[in-house]
PLY file of the C-alpha trace (Angstrom):
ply
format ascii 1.0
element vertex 84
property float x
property float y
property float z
element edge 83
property int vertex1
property int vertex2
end_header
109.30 79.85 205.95
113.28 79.54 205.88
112.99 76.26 207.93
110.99 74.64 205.26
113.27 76.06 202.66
116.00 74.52 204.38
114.01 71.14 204.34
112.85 71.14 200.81
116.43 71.86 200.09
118.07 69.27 201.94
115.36 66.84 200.09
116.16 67.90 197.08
120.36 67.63 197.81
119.82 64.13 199.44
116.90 62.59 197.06
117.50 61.01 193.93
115.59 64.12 192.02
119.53 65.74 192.50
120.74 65.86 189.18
124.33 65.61 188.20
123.57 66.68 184.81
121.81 69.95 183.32
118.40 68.83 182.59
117.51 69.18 178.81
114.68 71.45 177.91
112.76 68.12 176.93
113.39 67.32 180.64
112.19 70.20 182.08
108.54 70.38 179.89
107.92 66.65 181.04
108.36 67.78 184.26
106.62 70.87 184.15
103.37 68.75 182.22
103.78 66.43 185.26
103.26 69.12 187.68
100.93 70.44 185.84
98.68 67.27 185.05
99.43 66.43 188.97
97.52 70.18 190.10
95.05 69.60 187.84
93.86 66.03 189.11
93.90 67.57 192.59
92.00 71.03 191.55
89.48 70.19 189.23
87.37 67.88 191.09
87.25 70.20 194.05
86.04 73.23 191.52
83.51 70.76 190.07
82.33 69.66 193.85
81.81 73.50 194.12
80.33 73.77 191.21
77.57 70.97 191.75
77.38 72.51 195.47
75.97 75.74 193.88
72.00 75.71 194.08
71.49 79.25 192.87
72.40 78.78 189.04
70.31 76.29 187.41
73.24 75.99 184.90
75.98 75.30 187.20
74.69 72.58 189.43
74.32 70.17 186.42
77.43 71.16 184.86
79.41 70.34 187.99
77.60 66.86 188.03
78.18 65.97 184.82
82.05 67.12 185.35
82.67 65.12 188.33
81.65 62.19 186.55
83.36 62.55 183.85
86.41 63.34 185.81
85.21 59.98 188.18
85.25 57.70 184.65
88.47 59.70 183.71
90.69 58.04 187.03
89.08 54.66 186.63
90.46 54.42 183.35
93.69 55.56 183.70
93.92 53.18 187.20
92.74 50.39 184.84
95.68 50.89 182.37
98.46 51.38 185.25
98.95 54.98 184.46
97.51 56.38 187.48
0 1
1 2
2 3
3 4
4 5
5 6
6 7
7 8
8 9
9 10
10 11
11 12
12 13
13 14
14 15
15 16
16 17
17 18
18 19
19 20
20 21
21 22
22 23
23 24
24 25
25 26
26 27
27 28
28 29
29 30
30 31
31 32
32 33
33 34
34 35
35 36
36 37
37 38
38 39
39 40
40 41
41 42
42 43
43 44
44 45
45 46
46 47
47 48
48 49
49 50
50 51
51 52
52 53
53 54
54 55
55 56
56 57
57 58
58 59
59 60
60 61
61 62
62 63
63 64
64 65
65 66
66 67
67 68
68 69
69 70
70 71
71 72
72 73
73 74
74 75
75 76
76 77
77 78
78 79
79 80
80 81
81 82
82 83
């Protein structure tokens, strides 16, 4: 754990995310939103997979279909406009 401390540090100290200036609090929530929008692209198409993987609810199985389309449509659209 402290040897990838140590390397996330020394990334941070040598990469051009070092900032020479306090961020302002505008800063920060972009980045926070980013880290958050960049989670949820990874998450919520694995929780929909599960979902859609789940044969005992009749519910559940649909819903998961209809998400991971919708999520599916979601990154074609965004690849289409060069934001993602």
């Amino acid at each position: 754990m402290q040897a990838r401390l140590r390397e996330l540090i020394a990334q941070i100290w040598f990469g051009d995310d070092f900032r020479l200036q306090r961020p302002t609090p505008v800063d920060e929530a972009k980045w926070g939103f980013a880290v958050i929008e960049q989670s949820l692209w990874k998450a919520v198409p694995r929780v929909m997979r599960d979902i859609e993987a789940e044969k005992t609810g009749v519910f559940f199985a649909p819903v998961g279909t209809i998400g991971r389309a919708f999520l599916e449509i979601e990154s074609q659209a965004f690849s289409m406009d060069g934001t993602g």
